[in-house]
N, C-alpha and C positions, 0 to 999 in steps of 0.2 A: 323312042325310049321304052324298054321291057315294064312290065306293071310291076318286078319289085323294087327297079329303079323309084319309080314314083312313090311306090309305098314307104319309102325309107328318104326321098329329100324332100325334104317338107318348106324350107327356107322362103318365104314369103319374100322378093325384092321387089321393089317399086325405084326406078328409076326413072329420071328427068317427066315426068309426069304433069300434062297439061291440059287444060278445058277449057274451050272456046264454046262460046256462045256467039254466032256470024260472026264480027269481029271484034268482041268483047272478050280479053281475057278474066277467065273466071278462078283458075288456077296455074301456077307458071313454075316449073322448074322442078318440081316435088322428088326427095330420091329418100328413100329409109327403106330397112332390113328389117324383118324379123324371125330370128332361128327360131328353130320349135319348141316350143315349150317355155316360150318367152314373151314376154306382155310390153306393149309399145300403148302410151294412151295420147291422145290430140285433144290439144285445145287450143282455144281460141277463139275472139266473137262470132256471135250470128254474121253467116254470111263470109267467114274467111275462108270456106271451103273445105272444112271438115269432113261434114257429108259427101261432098263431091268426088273426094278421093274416093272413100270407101264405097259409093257408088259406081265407081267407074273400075275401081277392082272387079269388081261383079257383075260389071255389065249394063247394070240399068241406065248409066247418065247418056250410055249412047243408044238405047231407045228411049229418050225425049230431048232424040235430035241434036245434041250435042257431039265437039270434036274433041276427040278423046285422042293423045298423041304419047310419045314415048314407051314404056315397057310396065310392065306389071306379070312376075312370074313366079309363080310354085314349083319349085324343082326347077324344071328344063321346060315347063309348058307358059308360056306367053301370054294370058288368059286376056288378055285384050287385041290380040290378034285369032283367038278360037275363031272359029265358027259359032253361030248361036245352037247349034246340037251338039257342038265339041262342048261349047262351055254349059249346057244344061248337065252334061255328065260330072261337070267339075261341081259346078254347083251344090249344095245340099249334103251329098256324100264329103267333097272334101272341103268347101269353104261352107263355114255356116251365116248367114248374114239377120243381125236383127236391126229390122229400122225403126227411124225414128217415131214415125205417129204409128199407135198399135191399133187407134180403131179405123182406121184408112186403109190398112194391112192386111182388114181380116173382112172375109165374104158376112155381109149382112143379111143374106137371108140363107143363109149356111148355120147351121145347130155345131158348135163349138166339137160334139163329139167326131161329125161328119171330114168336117176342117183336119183335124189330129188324125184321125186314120187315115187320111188321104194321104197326107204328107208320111204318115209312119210306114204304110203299106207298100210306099215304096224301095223300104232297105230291109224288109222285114218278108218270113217266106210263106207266111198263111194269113189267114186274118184273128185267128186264137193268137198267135203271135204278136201281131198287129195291136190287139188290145192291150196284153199284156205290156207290151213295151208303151204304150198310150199312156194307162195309169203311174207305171213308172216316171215316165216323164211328168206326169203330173205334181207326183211326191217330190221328183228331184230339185222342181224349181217351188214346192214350199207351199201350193195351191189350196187352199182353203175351201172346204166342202167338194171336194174333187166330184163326186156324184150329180150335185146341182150344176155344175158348173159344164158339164159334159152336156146337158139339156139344153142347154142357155145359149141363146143367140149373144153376136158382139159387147150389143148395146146393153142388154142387160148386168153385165158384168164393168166390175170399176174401174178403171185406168189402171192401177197396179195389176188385176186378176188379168186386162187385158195386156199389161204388156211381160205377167208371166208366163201367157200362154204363147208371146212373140218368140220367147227365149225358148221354152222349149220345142218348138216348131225347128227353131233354127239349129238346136242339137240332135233332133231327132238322128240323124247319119251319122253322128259321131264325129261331126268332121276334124280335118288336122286345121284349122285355120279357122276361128271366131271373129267374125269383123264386125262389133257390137255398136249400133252409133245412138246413144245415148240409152241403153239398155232400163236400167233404172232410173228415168227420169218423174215416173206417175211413182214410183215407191217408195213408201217410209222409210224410217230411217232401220228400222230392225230388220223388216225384211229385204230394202236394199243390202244393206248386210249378210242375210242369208244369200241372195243371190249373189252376191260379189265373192262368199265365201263359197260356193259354188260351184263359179267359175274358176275361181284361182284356183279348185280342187282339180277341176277337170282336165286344166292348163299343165298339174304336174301329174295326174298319172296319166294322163293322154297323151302327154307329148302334144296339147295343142297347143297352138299361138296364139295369140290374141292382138287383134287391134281392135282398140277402146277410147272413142270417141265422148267426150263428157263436157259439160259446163261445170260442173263440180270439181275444184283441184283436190279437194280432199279426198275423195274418191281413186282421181290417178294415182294422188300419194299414198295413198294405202298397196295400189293394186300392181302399178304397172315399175317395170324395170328403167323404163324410156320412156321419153317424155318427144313428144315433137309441138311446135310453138305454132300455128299458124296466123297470117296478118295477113287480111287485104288480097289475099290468093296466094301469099308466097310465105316459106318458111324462113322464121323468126329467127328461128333458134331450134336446135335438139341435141340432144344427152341424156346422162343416164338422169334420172328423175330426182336421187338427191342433188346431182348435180344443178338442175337446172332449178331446186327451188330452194337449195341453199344458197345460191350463188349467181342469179339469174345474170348473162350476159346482156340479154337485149334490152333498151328502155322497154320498148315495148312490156315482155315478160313481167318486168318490175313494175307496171304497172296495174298487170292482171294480179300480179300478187296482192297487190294494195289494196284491190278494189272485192276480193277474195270473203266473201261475208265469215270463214272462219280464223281470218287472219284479225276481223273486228269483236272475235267470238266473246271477248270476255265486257263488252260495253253493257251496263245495266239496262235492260227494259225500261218501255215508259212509264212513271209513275201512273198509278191508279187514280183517275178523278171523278168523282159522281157529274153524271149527265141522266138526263131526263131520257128513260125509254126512246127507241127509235124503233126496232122490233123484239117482238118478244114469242117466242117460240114457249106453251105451255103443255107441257105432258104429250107429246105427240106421239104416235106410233103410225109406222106403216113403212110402205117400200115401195118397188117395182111391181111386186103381185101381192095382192090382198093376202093371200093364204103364207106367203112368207112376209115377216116383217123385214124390213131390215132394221129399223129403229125402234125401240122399244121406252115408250114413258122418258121423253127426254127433254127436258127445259134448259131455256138457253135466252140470254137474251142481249144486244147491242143497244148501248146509248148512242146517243147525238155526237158528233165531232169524236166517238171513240171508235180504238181500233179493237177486236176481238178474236182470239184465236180460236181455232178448231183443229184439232190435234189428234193422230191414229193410226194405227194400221191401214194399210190400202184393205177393202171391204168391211170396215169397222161401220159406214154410215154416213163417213162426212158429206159427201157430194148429195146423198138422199137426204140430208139437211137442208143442203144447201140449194135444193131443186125445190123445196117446199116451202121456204123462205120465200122464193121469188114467185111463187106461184104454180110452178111447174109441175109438179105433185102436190095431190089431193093428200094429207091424212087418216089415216079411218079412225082415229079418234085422238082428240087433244085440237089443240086451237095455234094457229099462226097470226098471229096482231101487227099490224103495220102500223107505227100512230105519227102520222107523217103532218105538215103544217096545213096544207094543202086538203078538206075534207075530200072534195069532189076529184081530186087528183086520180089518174087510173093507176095504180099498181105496176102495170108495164115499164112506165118510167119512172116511177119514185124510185123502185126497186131494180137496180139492171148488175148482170150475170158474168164475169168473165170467164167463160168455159175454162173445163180442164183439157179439152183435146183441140190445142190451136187447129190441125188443120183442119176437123170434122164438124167444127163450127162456124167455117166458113163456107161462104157460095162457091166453087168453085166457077164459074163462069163468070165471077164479077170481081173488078180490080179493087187492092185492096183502097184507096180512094173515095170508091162506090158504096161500097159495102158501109163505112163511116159517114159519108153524107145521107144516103137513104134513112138510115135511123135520126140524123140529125135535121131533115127534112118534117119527118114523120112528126116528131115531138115539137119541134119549133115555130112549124109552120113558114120555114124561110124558104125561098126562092132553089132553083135548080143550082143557080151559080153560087149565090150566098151561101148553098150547105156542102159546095165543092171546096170552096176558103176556105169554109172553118173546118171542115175536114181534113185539107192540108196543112191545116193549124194545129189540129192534134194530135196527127201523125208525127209530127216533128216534135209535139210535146214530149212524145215516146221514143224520141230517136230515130224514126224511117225519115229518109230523104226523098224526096219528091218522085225521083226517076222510081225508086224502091217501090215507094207507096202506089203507084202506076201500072207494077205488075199483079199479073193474078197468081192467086194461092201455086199453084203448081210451081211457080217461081221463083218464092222463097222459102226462106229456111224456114224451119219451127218456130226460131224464135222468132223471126219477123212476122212470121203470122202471130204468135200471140203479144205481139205490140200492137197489131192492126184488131184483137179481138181488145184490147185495153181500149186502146181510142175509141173502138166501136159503143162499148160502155158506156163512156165518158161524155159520148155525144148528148144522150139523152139530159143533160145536166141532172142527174139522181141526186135522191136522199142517203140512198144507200147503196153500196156496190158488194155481192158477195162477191167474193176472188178466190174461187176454185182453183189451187194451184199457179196463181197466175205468173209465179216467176219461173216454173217448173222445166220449160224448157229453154230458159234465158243462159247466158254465159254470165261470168263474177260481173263482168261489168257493166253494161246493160240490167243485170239486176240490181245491181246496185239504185242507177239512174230509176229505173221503175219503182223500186220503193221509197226513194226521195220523193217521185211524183205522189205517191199514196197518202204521204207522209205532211207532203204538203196540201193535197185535199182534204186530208181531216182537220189540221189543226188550222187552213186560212179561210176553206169555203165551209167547215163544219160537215162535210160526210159522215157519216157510219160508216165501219166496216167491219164486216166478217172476213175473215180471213183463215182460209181454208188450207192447210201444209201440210206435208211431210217431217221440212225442213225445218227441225225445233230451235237453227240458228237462226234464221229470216224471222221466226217468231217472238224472237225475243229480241230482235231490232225493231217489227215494227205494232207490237200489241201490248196492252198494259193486262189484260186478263187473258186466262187463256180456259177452257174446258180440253179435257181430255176423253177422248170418247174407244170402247173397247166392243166390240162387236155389239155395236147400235145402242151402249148405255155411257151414260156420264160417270165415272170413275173416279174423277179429281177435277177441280175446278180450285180458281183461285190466280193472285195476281202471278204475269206470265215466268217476271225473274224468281220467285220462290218455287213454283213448280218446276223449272229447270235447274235449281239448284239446291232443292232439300225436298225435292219429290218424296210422297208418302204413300203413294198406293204404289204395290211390285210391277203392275205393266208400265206405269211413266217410269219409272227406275229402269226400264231394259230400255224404253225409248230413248230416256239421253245416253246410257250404254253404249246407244248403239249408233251415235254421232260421226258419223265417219271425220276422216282426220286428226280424232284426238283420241286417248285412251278416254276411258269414263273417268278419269282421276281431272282430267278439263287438258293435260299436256300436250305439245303436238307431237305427232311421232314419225320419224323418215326410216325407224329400223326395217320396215317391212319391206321397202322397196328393195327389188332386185334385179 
């Protein structure tokens, strides 16, 4: 095929499409279209193979040894029949792919700048050029302190800064084809916003496509034309997006609807009740580097058996909250109070942590099983076997099934890692759990289930929790107060239903704004879909 043939059919097909794992099917039968300049989004629980597809568009599922069968082609090229140099050309320039965990994705001892001109200098003719289109793509996806941020290795940077740097990585070529698998999962709600408005920009003057992999349906329903259902490996159901969420065929579907936290959006928060201190965060300041704070003079504090929000922009401060809470970060001035029952207790376990990045918080060489028992060994004192039970006792509390909970990190999905990073928590029986994002890469239903769990540790074994989001709908399910936090200060605070719905400072007014799935007026809306 001549290159202006290619440059001109752009039609993304996937046909009969299937992934075995030896003799385990993982996905079976998969067939959907996407013309150019049209938005296709998937959902469906952890583990029904979401990732998989768009993985195996691209190539990766069959370097980690999986059988990749059927067709997947752009134009007239077959990109699962390429060659790996056929398809590194395709790659980048014409497919752009952002995965799911962004700190797993990105070289750790690579400076952020190093990373971005690597990738740029490849479609780009000098390296003055190379930079300039660097900073561009920094402004384009929204990037906050773009300067700092070029210095800064992975870790220094917050889930959201990390996974706008995924996205724009993944543009950098301009390609005709976006295959985004959970794009804005670390992002608030305003700047998922910005980037979702972004995307859909680029979608119509590019002529590119998009497929858009999400747990969030309110997200697809703003963004995507098409809708595909997946269950269990196999497709559910697909159509166009009003159709499938006005009118869902499958029980399946009408299930996910149900289960959907903006379909609960309008149930009242929990009432406010006085409980006695459990931590109390006074006047603190500090960050990653002494010389930059991220936080600035911020008090905060959790009672006994309550739940409490933490509420922001992605690099506002929440996680250096939430890292200094549990000990993880020193202060350089102000005070963290733990006032737990236990004097002589250690900190490590009153206090335990559910990262925001499932899979960089796990061991990768230990099954997730192991990884649950070890902590629950450590804190309990129980036997080898004893903390393998209750291990599998809490796995299942979260939803993993045995075979599931057996495999190592590499083998599961995001969300199944961040059920195994929840149990891991849980093991240490704590006083208090900050939860950093901890539904953030889950699907409506599964997250649902996990904050019933939350839900029922505070009010039956009496927890504390912090509770760390994006999602100002999950906040007002499961928190009676909330703090609002605006580039490392406290802004608004107060009980969590009245801040979501007669907000008084202008940054929470753009937060709820910016609620995907509903106008700011609270309605749902299907006009966007196309």
């Amino acid at each position: 095929m001549n290159a202006a043939a290619l440059a001109t059919d752009n039609t993304l097909t996937v046909q009969n499409l299937s992934v075995l794992k030896d003799s385990a099917t993982l996905v079976e039968d998969v067939s959907f279209s996407v013309p150019p300049g049209q938005r296709c989004g998937i959902v469906g629980e952890t583990g029904s193979g979401k990732s998989l597809i768009c993985r195996s568009i691209v190539g990766l599922a069959q370097r980690r040894g999986l059988t990749v069968s059927g067709s997947a082609t752009l134009g007239s090229v077959d990109l699962l029949k390429e060659h790996t140099s056929g398809r590194n050309s395709i790659a980048g320039r014409r497919i752009g792919f952002v995965p799911q965990s962004s700190l797993s994705s990105l070289n750790p001892v690579m400076r952020v700048d190093k990373q971005l001109l690597e990738t740029v200098g490849r479609y780009e003719r000098d390296d003055a050029a190379s930079r300039a289109r660097a900073l561009e793509l920094l402004d384009q996806v929204r990037m906050p302190f773009p300067d700092r941020v070029l210095r800064s290795y992975a870790h220094q940077l917050s889930g959201g800064m990390r996974q706008r740097l995924m996205i724009a990585l993944a543009i950098a070529g301009r390609p005709d084809v976006l295959i985004a698998d959970e794009p804005t999962t670390a992002l608030d709600a305003s700047v998922q916003k910005a980037i979702l408005d972004l995307i859909a920009d680029l979608c119509d003057t590019e002529d590119m496509s998009l497929v858009l992999v999400s747990h969030d349906l309110g997200v697809i329903k703003d963004l995507c034309g098409s809708t595909l259902v997946m269950h269990k490996g196999r497709l559910a159901e697909q159509g166009s997006t009003e159709q499938v969420f006005r009118a869902p065929a499958a029980a399946y579907t009408r299930s996910l609807m149900e289960a959907s936290h903006f379909a609960a959006g309008d149930r009242p928060a929990p009432e406010v009740q006085a409980s006695p201190a459990l931590l109390r965060l006074d006047g603190v300041t500090g960050g990653y580097r002494p010389d930059v704070p991220t936080v600035h003079d911020v008090s905060i504090e959790v009672g006994r058996a309550e739940a409490v929000g933490l509420v922001g922009e992605s690099g506002s401060g929440k996680s250096t909250l939430a890292k200094m809470a549990v000990g993880l970060l020193t202060p350089t001035s102000g005070r963290v109070e733990l006032i737990c029952d236990d004097k002589g207790a250690d900190r490590r376990r009153v206090a335990q942590m559910i990262f925001q990045d499932p899979y960089a918080s796990l061991n990768p060489r230990m099954r997730g099983v192991d990884v649950v028992a070890e902590v629950h060994r450590r804190w309990t004192g129980a036997n080898r076997a004893d903390s393998e039970v209750a291990a599998f006792e809490l796995l299942s509390r979260v939803g993993l099934s045995k075979s599931i909970a057996e495999r190592r990190p590499r083998l599961l999905s995001g969300g199944e890692c961040q059920r195994v990073g929840v149990a891991r928590a849980l093991a240490a029986k704590p006083q208090l759990l900050v939860a950093d994002e901890p539904t953030s890469a889950l699907d409506v239903s599964v997250q649902a289930q996990i904050l019933d769990l939350l839900e029922e540790l505070r009010s039956e074994e009496g927890i504390g929790i912090l509770f760390i989001t994006h999602d100002l709908e999950v906040v007002r399910r499961v928190t009676s107060r909330s703090y609002v936090l605006s580039e490392g200060t406290v802004v608004e605070e107060g009980a969590t239903e009245q801040l979501l719905t007669e907000p008084s400072h202008p940054y929470t007014q753009k937060l709820v704004a910016a609620i995907p799935g509903k106008h700011p007026s609270g309605t749902t809306r299907l006009d966007v879909a196309r």
